[in-house]
C-alpha positions as CSV (number, residue, x, y, z in Angstrom):
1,X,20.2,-15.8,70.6
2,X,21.6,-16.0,74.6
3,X,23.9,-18.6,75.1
4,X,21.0,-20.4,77.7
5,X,18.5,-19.7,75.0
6,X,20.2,-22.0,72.6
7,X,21.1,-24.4,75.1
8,X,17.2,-24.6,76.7
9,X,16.4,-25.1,72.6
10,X,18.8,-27.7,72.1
11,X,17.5,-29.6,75.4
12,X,14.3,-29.2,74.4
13,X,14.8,-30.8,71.2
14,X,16.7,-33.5,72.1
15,X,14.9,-35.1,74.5
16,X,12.4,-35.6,72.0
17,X,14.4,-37.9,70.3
18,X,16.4,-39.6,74.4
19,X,15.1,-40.9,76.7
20,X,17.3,-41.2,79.8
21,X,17.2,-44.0,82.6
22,X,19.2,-42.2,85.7
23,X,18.9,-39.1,86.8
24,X,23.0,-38.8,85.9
25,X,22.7,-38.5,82.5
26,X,20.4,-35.9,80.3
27,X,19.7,-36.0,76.5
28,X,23.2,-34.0,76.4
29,X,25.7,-36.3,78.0
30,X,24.2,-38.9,75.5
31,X,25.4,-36.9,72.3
32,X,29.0,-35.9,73.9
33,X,28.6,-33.4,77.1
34,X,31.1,-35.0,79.7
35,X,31.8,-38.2,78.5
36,X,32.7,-40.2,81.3
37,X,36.3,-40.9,81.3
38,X,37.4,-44.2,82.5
39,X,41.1,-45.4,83.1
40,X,43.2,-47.2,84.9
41,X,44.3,-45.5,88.6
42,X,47.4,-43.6,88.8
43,X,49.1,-43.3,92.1
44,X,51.5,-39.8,92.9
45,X,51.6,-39.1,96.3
46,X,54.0,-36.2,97.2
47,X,53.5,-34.8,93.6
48,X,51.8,-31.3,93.6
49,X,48.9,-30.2,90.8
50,X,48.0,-26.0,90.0
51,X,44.8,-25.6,88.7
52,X,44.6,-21.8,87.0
53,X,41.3,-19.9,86.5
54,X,39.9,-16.3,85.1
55,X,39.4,-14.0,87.4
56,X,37.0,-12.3,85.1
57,X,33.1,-12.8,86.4
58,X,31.2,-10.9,83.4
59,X,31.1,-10.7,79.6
60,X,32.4,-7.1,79.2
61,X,31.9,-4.4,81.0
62,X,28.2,-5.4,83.2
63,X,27.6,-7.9,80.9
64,X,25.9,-11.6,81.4
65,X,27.6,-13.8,84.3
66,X,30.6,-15.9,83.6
67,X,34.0,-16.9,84.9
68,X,35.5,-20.6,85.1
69,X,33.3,-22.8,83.1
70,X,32.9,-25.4,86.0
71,X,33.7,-29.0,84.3
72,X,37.3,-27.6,83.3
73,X,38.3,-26.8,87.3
74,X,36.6,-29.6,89.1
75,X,37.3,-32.5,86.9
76,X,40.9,-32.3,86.6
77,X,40.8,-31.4,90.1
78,X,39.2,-34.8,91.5
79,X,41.9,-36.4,88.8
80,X,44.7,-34.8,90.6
81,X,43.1,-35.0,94.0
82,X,42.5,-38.9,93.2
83,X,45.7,-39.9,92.7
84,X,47.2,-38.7,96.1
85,X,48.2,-35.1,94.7
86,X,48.0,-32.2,97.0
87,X,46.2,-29.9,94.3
88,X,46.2,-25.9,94.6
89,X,43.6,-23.5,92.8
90,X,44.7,-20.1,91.7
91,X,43.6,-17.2,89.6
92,X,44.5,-14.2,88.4
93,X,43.7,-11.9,90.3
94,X,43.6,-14.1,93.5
95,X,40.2,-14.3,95.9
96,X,37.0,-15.5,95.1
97,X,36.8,-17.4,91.9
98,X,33.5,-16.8,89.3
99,X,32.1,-19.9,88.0
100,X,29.8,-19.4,85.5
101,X,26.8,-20.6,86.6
102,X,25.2,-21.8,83.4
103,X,28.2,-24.6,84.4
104,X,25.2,-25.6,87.2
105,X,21.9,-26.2,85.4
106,X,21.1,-29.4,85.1
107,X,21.0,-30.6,81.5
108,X,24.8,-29.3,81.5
109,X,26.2,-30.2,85.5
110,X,28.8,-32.2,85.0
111,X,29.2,-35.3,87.6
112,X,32.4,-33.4,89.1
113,X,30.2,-30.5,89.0
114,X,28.0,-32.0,91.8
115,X,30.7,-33.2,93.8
116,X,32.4,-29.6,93.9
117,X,28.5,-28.3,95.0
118,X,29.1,-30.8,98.2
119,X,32.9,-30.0,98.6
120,X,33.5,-27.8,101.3
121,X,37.1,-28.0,101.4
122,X,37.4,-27.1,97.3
123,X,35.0,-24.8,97.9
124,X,37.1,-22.8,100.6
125,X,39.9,-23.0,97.7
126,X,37.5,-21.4,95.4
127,X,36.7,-18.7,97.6
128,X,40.6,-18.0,98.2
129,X,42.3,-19.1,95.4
130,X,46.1,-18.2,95.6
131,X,46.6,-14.5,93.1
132,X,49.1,-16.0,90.4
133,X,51.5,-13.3,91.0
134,X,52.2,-15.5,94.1
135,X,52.6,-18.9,93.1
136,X,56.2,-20.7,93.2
137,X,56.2,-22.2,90.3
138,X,58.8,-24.5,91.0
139,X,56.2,-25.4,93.7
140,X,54.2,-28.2,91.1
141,X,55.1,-30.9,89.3
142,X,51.7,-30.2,87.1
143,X,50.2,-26.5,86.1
144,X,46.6,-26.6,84.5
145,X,44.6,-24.0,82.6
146,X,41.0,-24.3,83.0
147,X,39.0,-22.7,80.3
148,X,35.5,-21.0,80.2
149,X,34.8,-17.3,78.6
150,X,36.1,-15.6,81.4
151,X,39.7,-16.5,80.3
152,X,39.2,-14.9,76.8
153,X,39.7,-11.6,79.0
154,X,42.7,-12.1,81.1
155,X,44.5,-15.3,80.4
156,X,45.8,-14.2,77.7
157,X,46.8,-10.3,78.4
158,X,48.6,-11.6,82.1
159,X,52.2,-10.7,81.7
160,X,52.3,-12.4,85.0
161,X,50.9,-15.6,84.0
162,X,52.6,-15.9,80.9
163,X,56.2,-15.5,82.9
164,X,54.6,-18.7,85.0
165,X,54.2,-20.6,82.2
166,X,57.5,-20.1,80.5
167,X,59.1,-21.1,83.8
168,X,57.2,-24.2,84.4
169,X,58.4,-25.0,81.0
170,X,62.0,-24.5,81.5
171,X,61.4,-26.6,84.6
172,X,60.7,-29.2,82.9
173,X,56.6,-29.4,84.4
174,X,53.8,-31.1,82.7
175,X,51.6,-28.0,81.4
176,X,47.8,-28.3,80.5
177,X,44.8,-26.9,79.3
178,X,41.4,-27.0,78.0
179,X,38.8,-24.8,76.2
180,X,39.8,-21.1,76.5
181,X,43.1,-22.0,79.4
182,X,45.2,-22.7,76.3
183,X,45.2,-18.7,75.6
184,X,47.2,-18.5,79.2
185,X,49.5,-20.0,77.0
186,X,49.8,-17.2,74.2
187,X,52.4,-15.2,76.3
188,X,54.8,-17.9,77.4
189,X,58.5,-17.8,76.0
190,X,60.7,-20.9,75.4
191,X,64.4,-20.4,77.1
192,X,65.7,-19.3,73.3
193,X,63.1,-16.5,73.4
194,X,60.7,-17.5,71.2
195,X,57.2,-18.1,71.6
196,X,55.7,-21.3,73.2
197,X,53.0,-21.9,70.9
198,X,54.8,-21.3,67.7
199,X,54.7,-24.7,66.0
200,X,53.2,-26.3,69.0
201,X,51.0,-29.1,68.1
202,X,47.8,-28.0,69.9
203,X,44.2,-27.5,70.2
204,X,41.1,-25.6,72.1
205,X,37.9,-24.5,71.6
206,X,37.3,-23.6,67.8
207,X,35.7,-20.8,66.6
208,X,33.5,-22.6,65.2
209,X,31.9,-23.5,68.8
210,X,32.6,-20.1,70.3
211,X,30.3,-18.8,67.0
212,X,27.3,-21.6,67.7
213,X,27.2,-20.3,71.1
214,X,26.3,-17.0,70.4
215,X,29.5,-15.2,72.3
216,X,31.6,-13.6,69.6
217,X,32.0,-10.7,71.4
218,X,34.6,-11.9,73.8
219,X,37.8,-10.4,72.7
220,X,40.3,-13.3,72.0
221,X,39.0,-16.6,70.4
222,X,41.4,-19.2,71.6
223,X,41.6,-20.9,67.6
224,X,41.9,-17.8,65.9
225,X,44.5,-16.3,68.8
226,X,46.6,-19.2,68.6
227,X,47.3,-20.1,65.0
228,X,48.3,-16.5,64.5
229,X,51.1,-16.8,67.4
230,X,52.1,-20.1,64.9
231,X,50.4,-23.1,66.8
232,X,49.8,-25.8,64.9
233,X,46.3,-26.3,65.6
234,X,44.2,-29.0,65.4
235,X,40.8,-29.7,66.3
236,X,37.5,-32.5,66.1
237,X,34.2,-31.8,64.4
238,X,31.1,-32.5,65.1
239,X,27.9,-30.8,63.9
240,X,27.1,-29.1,67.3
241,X,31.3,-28.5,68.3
242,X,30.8,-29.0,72.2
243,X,29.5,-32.4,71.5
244,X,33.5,-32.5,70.3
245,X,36.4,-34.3,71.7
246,X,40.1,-34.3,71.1
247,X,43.3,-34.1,72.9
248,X,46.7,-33.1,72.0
249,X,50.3,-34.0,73.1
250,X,53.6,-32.6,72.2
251,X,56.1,-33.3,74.5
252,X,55.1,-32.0,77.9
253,X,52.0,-30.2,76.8
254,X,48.8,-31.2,76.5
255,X,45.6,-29.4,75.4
256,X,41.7,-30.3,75.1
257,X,39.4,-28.9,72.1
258,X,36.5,-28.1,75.2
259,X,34.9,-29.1,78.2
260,X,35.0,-32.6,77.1
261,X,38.3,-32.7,77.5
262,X,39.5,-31.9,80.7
263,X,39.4,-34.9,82.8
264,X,41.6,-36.6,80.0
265,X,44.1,-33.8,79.4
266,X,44.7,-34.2,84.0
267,X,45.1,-37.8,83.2
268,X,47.8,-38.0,80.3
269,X,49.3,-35.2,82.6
270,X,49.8,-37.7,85.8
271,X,50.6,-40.0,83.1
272,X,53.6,-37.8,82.5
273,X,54.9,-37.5,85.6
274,X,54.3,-41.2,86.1
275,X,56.1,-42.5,83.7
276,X,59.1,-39.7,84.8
277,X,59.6,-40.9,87.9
């Protein structure tokens, strides 16, 4: 079954059983899709936020469209953008960055989803995102890895972007990620040499959600990638997974299970660098 196949069932289904009272919210967001995260402002004015996307736009070779699944750039975006951060998108390979447009229908937009669609500015960032091969590093207090299927094909394969990560992590930066951006993280080295992840309290998406969406043939699972590099991973269940929610700390690092997730994984980032100050 197609990815929008089983979510136009699911829809379908549930709104047999909701009934929703603003045009906001669908049957979806009732069970779990984009929660709405509420907490207390944080202020960081001068402090600099990287958000890092796929450059990949298809499954495979010709395959359906994909790319950044949109919730997991443009909410931590307006997070970091909220507080007073100047906030820089990237990608791998630089340019124009594919968003997967299921992201868009309307059962699954997500409210910064809209906001992006009426965002000239973050659109022109979008369109030219910085190549990653580019970036100074030293440049951001915060580096975040937004997720969506697209990143199961070059996240984590980037020699470059691994390099990136292990340096923001010997600098000291708060490091992020949701969904499928925790993979960016598979080839990052501590300063001893050894690998980031191993024995890293972490999560993402589980295979268990990549499997009920029908797109197993993406060639690194973020769950299954990560506990063999030695993450200790952990994740939420529920009996549809993107209805799931968890976040994880250990020390500066913090991951989401999904696209639930990202808006509070940006948060207990600035919370970081607030309480660092």
């Amino acid at each position: 079954m197609p990815r929008f196949a089983f979510f136009a069932h699911l829809i379908a289904a549930t709104s047999l059983i909701f009934l929703t009272g603003c045009a906001t919210n669908t049957p979806l967001n009732w069970m779990g899709l984009h929660p709405e995260f509420d907490a207390a402002p944080i202020t960081l004015k001068e402090k600099r936020a990287l958000v890092i996307t796929t450059s990949q736009a298809t499954l495979g070779e010709g395959g359906s469209a994909t790319g950044v699944f949109a919730s997991e750039m443009t909410g931590p975006y307006y997070q970091f953008l909220n507080s007073g951060m100047d906030v820089d998108i990237a990608s791998i390979k630089g340019g124009k960055i594919p968003v997967d447009p299921l992201s868009f229908y309307w059962f699954i937009k997500a409210e910064s989803d809209q906001h992006y669609l009426e965002d000239k500015e973050f659109q022109a960032k979008t369109n030219n995102s910085l190549k990653i091969d580019d970036v100074n590093i030293n440049d951001y207090d915060i580096v975040f890895l937004s997720g969506g299927w697209g990143a199961a094909y070059d996240f984590g394969y980037s020699d470059v972007l691994g390099e990136k990560i292990s340096q923001a992590y010997a600098q000291n930066k708060a490091i992020g990620g949701v969904c499928h951006g925790p993979l960016g993280l598979l080839k990052a080295r501590k300063p001893d040499g050894s690998l980031l992840v191993n024995g890293l309290k972490m999560t993402a998406v589980t295979d268990r959600q990549v499997s009920q969406l029908f797109v197993t043939e993406t060639p690194q699972h973020p769950e299954n990638e990560l506990r063999k590099a030695g993450a200790d991973f952990e994740s939420d269940w529920s009996l549809i997974d993107i209805f799931s929610n968890h976040v994880v700390t250990d020390g500066r690092i913090i991951t989401g299970q999904n696209q639930n997730a990202g808006e509070e994984v940006a948060y207990k980032l600035m919370e970081l660098i607030k309480n660092n100050q």
